[in-house]
C-alpha positions as CSV (number, residue, x, y, z in Angstrom):
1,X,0.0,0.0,0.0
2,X,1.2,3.3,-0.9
3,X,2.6,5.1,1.7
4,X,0.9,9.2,2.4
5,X,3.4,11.6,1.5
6,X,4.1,14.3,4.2
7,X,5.2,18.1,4.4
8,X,5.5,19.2,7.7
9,X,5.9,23.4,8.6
10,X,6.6,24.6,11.9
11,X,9.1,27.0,13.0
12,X,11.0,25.3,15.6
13,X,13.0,22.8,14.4
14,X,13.2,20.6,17.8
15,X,9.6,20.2,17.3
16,X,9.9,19.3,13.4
17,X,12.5,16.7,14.4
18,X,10.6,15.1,17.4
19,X,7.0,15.3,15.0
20,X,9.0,14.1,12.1
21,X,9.7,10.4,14.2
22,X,5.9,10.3,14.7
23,X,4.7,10.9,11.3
24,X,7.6,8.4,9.7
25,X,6.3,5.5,11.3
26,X,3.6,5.1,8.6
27,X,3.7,8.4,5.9
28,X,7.2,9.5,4.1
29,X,7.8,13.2,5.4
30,X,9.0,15.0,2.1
31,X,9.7,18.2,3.1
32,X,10.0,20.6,6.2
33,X,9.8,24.2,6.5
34,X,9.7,26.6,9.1
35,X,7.6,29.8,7.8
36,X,4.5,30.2,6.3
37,X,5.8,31.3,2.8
38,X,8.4,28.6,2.5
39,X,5.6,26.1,2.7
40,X,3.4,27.6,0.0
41,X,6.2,27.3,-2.2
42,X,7.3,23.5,-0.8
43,X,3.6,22.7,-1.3
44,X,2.9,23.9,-5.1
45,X,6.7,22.2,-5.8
46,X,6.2,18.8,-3.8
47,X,1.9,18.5,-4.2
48,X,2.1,16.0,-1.0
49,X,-1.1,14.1,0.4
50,X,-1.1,15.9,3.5
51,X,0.1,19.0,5.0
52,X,0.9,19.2,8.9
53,X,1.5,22.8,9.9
54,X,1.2,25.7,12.9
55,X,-0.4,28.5,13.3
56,X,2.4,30.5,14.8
57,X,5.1,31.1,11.9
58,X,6.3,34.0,10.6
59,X,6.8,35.6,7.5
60,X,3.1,33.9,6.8
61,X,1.0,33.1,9.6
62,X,-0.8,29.1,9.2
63,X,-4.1,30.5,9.2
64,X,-3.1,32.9,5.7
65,X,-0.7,29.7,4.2
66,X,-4.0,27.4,4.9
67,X,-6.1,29.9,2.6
68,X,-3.6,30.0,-0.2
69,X,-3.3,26.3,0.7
70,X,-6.6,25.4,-0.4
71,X,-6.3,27.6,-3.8
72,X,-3.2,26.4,-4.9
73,X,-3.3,22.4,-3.6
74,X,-6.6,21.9,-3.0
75,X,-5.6,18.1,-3.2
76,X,-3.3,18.2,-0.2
77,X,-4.9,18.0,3.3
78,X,-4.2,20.2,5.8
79,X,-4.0,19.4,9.9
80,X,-3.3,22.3,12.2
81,X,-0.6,21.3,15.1
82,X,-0.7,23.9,17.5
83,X,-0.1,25.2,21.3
84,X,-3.5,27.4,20.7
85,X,-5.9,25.8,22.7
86,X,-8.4,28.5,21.6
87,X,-11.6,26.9,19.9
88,X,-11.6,30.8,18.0
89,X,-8.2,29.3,16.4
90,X,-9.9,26.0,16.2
91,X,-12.8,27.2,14.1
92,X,-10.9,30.0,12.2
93,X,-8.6,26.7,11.1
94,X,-11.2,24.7,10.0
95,X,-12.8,27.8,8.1
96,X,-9.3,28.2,6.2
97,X,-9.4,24.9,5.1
98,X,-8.3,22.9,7.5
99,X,-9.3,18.7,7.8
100,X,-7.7,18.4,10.9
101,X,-6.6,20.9,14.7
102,X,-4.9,19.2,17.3
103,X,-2.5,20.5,19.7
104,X,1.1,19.9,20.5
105,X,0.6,18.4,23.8
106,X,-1.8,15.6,22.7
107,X,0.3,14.6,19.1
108,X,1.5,11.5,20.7
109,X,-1.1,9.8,21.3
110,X,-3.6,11.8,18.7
111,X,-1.7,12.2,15.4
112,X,-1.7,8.9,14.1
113,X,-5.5,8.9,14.5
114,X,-5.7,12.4,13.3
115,X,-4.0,11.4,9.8
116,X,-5.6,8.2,9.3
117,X,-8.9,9.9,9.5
118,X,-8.2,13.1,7.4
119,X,-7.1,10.8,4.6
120,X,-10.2,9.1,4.5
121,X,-11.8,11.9,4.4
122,X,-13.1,13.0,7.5
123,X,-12.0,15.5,10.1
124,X,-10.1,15.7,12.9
125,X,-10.8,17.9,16.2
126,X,-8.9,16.9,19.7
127,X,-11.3,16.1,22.2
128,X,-9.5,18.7,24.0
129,X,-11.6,21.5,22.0
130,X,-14.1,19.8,20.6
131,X,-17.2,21.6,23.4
132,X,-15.6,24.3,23.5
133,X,-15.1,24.7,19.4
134,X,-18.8,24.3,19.4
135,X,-20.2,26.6,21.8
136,X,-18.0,29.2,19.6
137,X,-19.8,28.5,16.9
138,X,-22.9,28.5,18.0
139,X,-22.4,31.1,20.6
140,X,-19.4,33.8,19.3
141,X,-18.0,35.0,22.3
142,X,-17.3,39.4,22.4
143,X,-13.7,39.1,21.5
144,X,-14.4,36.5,18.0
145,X,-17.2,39.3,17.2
146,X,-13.7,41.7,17.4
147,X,-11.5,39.5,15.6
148,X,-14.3,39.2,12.7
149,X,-13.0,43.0,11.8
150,X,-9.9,41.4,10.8
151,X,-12.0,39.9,8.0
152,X,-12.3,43.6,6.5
153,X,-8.7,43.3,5.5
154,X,-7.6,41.9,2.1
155,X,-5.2,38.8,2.1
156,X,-2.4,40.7,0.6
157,X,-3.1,43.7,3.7
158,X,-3.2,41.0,6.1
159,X,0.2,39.8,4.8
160,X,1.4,43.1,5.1
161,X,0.0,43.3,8.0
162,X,2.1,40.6,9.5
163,X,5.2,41.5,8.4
164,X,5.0,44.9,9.8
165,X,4.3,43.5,13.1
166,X,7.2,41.9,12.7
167,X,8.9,44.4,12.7
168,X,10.2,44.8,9.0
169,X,11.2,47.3,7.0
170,X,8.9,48.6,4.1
171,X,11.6,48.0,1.5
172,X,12.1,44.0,3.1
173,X,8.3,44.0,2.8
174,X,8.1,45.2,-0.7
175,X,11.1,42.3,-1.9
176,X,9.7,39.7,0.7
177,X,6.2,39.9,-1.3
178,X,7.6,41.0,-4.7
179,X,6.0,44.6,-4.8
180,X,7.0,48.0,-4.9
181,X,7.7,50.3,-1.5
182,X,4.8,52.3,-3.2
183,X,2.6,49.3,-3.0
184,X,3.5,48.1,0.4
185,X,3.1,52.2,1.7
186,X,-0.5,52.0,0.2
187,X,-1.6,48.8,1.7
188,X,-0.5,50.3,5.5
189,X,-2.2,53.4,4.7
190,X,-5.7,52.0,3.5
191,X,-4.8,49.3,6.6
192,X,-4.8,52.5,8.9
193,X,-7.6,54.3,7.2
194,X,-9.9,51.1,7.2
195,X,-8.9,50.0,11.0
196,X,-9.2,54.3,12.2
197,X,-5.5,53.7,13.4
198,X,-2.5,55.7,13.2
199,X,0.8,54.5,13.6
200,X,2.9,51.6,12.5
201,X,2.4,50.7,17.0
202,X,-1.3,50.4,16.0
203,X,-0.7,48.8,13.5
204,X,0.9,46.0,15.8
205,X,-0.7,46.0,18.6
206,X,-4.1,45.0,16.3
207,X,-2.0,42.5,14.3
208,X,-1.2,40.7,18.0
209,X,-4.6,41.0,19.3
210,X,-6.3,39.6,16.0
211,X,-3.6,36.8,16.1
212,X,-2.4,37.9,12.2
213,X,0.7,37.8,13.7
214,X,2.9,34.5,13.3
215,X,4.6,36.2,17.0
């Protein structure tokens, strides 16, 4: 039987070596990365079966690389491993895409299971989350209603976005995503405009709080 075929994305490479002797047992891991734009480009090169990645990475958060995921590979599953035990994450995840969420504490015993189903098809939420992913969905708590006015933002501002709370440069911004300073100096200032904020601080501080950030 053909063996699943594997890219893995997180930016710690401990974890990516410790996750990588999980998911060898029974898939061939052909590829890991350790930012969200290194994966998009891994992905579209390698077109594996299944896609294991975090939400925290920078250059491209998981939750942005998911939605570019699912336009570019829509063959290639996608299961979240995270530390965000936050059913908003959760059902954001699963909105981007996502087959599987599972976190980083439970991928011993839960991963095998996770990838198993995803593959055939179904999906994958820890019984760690599952209530409380449900209740957000049916009950959106004051501070999801906030983060829904992160949905206002294009992708490409939100990528912006990121790398400015990052703390990058606008010239590393306009190489990093192939544009002009011109371009990357518009997107903060319709950002600004949009959001009714008014320095490159604000502009942080809401990436953080609306967890756009890979930080």
């Amino acid at each position: 039987m053909k063996r699943p075929r594997v890219l893995m994305a997180d930016d710690h490479s401990l974890i990516l070596a410790g996750l990588r002797k999980l998911v060898e047992a029974e898939c061939d891991v052909v590829g890991t990365v350790e930012d969200g734009r290194a994966l998009v480009e891994a992905a579209e090169k390698l077109r594996p079966d299944l896609i294991l990645l975090d939400i925290s990475m920078p250059l491209l958060n998981g939750l942005e690389a998911a939605r570019q995921l699912t336009k570019l590979v829509p063959e290639s599953k996608l299961i979240f491993l995270t530390m965000h035990a936050s059913p908003t994450y959760a059902t954001e995840a699963f909105q981007a895409g996502a087959s599987g969420y599972l976190l980083k504490r439970s991928a011993a015993s839960e991963l095998s299971l996770a990838i198993q189903s995803v593959l055939q098809g179904q999906h994958y939420l820890t019984p760690l989350l599952t209530k409380d992913v449900l209740d957000s969905v049916l009950k959106p708590s004051t501070g999801e209603r906030g983060k829904a006015a992160s949905a206002t933002l294009t992708a490409r501002q939100r990528e912006v976005l990121q790398l400015v709370a990052e703390g990058r440069g606008t010239k590393e911004i306009a190489t990093i995503l192939n544009v002009s300073v011109k371009t990357v100096e518009f997107h903060k200032f319709r950002m600004m405009r949009q959001l009714g904020l008014h320095t490159i601080a604000d502009l942080t501080k809401y990436a953080i709080t609306h967890g756009i950030t890979g930080i």
